[in-house]
N, C-alpha and C positions, 0 to 999 in steps of 0.2 A: 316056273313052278310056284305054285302059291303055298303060303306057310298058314300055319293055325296062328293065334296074337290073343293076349290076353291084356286087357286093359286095366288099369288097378289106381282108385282114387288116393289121395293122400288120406287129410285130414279126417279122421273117426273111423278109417278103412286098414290102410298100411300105415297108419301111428292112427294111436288113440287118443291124440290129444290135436289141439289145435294147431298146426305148426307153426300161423299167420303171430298167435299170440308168444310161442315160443320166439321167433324172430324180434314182437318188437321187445319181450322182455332183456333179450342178450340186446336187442339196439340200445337199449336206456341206460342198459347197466355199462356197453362200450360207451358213451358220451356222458358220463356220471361228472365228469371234470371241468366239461368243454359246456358251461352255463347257459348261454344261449342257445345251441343246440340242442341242450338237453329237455329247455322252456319249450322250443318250437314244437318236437316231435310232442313230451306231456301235452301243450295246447289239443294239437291236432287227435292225441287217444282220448282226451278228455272230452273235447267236443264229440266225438264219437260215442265214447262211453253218455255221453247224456242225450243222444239222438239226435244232434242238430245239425249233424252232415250224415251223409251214408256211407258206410261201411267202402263201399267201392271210390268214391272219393279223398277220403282218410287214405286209402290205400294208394292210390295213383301218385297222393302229394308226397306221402313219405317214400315212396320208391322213386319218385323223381328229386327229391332231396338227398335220400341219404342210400343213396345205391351207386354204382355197385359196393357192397356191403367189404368189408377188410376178408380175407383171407382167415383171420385167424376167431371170427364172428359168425363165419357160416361154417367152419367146423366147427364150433360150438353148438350151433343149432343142428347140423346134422347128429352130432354125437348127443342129443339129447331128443330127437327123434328115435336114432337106432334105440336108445332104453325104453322109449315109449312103444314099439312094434306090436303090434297085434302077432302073434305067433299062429294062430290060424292061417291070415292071410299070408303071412310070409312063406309059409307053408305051402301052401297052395301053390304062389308062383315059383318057389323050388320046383316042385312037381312038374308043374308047367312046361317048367326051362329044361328042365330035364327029358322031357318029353318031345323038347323042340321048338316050343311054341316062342314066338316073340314076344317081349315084354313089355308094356307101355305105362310110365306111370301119366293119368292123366290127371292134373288138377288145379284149381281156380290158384293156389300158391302161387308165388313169381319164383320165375325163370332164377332169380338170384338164389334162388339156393333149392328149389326143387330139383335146379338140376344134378348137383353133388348127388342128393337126397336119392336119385335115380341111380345113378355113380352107386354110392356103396351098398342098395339095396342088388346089384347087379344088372337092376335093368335096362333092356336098351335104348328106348326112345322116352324122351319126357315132353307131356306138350303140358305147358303152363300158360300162367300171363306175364305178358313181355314188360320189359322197361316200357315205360312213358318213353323216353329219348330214344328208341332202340329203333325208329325207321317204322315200325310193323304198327297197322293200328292198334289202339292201344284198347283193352276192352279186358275182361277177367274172363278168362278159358273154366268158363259155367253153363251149364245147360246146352242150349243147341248149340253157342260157339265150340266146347268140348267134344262133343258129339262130333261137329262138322271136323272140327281140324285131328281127329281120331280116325275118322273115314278118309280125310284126305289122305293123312298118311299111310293108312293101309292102302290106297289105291297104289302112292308112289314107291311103296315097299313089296308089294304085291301080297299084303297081309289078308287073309279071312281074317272078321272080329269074331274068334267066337265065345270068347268068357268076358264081360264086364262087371265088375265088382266096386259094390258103394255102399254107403250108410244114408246117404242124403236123396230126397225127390228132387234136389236139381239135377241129379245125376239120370233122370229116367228116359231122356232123350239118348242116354249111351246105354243105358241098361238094355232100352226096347231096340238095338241096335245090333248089339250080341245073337248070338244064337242060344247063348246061355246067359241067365243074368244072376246073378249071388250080393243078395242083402246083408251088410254085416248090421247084427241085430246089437244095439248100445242099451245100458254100460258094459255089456259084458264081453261083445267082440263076435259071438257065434255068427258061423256061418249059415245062411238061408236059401237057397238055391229058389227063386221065383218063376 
């Protein structure tokens, strides 16, 4: 029997803030003590911050440095997502679950604390980006990868996609994927059904 599944991005969708940037703030402020470490990750946001690596690089090196993250670092960041919620979207997936449907948060964030972030939003499957070390190629769960590993899993779940919900055009590879697609329209969160 196949079930209905609604797919729900993180970042500017189910929180309204960035979560990537939330992470490395609780990272800087856990290695505040620990000198060199604290130098390496600045290095790496700085060169970031001035363009002279890519976003997805910055990203790969500090997840393979400084992951898996402490226990009491990604409840931080989780509990500073839950304040940040968009209340529409959260809303919606209530409805959803309520209704049956399976939950899926999908998003470019890593595995290292999206999946909490899936945990206390209640939903039940999270496809993110994996550790660098973690066996799996390593890549940012964005655009067509999100897309693909969102269908896969409906396939081995026996899921229909039929709601996807985003803020972003990377995301339009899952949007045009759905049967229903819903824009959360920024700063303000509403919901746009496309």
């Amino acid at each position: 029997m196949t079930r209905k599944a609604i797919a729900v991005d993180l970042d500017g969708t189910l929180c309204l803030r960035n979560t990537f940037n939330i992470f490395l703030r609780q990272l800087v402020y856990a290695h505040r003590f620990r000198l060199l470490r604290l130098a390496e990750l600045c290095a790496w946001i700085g060169a970031r911050r001035l363009r002279l690596i890519s976003h997805a690089r910055m990203k790969r090196h500090i997840l393979g440095r400084f992951c898996p993250p402490s226990p009491a670092l990604v409840d931080s960041v989780v509990d500073t997502v839950w304040r940040h919620a968009n209340p529409e979207v959260t809303a919606l997936v209530d409805r959803c679950r309520r209704e049956g449907y399976a939950t899926i948060l999908a998003t470019a964030a890593p595995e290292a604390y999206a999946s909490a972030i899936a945990r206390r939003f209640g939903l039940e499957y999270c496809i993110a980006t994996p550790q660098p070390d973690s066996g799996k190629a390593w890549g940012e769960a964005r655009g067509c990868a999100k897309r693909d590993a969102v269908v896969r899993l409906a396939e081995e779940k026996s899921l229909v996609l039929d709601i996807a919900v985003s803020d972003h055009a990377d995301d339009m590879p899952l949007l045009e994927a759905a049967a229903t697609a819903i824009l959360v329209e920024l700063p303000v969160g509403n919901l746009r059904r496309i």
